[in-house]
SERO-4910 file (N, C-alpha, C, O; in steps of 0.05 Angstrom, whole numbers):
BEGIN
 pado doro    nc1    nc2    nc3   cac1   cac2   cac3    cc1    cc2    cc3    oc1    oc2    oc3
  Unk    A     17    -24      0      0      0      0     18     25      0     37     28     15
  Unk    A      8     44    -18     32     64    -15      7     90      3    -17     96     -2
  Unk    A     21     97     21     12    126     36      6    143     13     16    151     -8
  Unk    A    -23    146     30    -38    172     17    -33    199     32    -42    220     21
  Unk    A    -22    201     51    -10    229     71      7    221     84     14    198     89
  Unk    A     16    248     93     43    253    113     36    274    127     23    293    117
  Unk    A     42    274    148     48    303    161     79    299    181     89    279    193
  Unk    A     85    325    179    116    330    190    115    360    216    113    384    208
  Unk    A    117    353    237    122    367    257    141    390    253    157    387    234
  Unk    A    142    414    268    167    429    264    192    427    276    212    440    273
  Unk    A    187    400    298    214    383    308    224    363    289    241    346    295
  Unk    A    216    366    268    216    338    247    206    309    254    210    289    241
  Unk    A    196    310    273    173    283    265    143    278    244    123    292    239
  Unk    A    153    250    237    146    251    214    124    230    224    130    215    243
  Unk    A     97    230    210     75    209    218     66    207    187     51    224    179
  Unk    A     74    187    168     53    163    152     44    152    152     51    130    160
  Unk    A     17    160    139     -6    138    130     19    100    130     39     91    119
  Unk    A     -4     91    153     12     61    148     34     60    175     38     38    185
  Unk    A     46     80    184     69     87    205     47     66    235     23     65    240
  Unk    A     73     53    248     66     43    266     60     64    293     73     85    296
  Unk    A     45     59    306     41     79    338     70     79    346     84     59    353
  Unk    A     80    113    345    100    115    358     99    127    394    117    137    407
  Unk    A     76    122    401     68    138    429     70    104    453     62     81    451
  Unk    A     81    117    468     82     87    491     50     75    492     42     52    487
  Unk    A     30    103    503      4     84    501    -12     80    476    -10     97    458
  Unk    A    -31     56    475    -44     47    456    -32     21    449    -21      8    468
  Unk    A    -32     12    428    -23    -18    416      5      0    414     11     23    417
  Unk    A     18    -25    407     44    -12    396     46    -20    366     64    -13    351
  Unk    A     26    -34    361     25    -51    333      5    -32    313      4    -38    289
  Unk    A    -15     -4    326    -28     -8    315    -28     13    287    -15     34    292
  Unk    A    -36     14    269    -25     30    235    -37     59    244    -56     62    258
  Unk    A    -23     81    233    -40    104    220    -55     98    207    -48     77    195
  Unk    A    -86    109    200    -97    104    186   -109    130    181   -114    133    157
  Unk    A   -116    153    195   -128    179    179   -114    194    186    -96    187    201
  Unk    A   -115    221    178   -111    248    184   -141    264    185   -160    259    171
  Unk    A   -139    284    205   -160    311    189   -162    327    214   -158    321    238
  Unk    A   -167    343    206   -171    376    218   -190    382    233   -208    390    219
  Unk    A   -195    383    262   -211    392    288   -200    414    305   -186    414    325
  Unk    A   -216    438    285   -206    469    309   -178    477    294   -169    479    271
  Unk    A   -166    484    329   -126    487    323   -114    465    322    -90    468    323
  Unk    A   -122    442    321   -107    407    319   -112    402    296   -132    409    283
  Unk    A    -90    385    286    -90    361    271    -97    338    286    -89    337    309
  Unk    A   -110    320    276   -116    292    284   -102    268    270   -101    263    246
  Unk    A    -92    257    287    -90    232    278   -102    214    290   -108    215    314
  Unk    A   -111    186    268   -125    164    289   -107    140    273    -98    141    250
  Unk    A   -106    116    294    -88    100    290   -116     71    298   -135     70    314
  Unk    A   -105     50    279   -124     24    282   -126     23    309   -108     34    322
  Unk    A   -149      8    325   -163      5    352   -168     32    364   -174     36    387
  Unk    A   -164     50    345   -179     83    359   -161     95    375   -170    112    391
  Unk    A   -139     92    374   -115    117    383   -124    136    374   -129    136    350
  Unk    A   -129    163    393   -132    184    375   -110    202    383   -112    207    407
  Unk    A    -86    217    369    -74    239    371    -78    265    361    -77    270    337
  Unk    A    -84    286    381    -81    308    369    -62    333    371    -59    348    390
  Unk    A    -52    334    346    -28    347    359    -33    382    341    -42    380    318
  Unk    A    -28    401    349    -41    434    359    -23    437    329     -2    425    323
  Unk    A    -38    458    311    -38    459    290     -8    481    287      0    488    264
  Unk    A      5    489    309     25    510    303     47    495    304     67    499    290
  Unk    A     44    477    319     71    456    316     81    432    293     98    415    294
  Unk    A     56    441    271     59    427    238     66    439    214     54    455    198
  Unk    A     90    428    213    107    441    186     89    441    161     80    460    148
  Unk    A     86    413    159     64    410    132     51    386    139     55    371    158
  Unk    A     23    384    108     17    356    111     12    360     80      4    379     67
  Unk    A     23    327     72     28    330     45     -3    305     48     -6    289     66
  Unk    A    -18    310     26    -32    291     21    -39    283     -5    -45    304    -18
  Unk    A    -41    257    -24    -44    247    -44    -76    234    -51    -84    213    -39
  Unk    A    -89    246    -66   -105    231    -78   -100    196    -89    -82    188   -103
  Unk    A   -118    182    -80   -110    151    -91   -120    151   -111   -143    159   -111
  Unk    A   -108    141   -135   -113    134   -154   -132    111   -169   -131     90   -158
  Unk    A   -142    111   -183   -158     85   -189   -143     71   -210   -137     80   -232
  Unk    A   -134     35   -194   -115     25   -207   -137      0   -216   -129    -23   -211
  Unk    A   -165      5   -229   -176    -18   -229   -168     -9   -277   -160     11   -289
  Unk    A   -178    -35   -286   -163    -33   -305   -191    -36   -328   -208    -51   -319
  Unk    A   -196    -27   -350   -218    -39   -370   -214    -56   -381   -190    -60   -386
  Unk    A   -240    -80   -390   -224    -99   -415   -211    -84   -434   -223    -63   -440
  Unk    A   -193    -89   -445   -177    -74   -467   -181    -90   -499   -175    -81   -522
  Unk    A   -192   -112   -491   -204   -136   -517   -224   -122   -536   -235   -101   -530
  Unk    A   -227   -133   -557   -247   -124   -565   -259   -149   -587   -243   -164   -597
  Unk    A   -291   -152   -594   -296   -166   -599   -305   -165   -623   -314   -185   -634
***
């Protein structure tokens, strides 16, 4: 799976889509899976409902990618 976002702290921590929980509590296993915007925070939520929110002045950027549609047409023709 390739990451559809990033966001990067202005200490340089870096959190991707797919990145394991880097915080002691919660799973330690468990994936990024969203980003999005509540107030002055960024949100992150991580599989089993970790939620982080970390205050919107202390974020360098957040790069985010549209996913593409990799489904394919018949290309045959009859």
């Amino acid at each position: 799976m390739n990451p559809n976002f990033q966001l990067a702290t202005i200490d340089g921590t870096t959190f991707t889509q797919g990145d394991t929980n880097p915080f002691p509590l919660g799973a330690p296993t468990s994936l990024l899976e969203s980003i999005d915007a509540d107030g002055d925070f960024v949100v992150l939520e991580y599989q089993g409902g970790l939620i982080v929110s970390i205050p919107e002045h202390q974020v360098r950027y957040v790069l985010e990618i549209e996913p593409t549609d990799t489904s394919r047409e018949d290309a045959s023709t009859i």
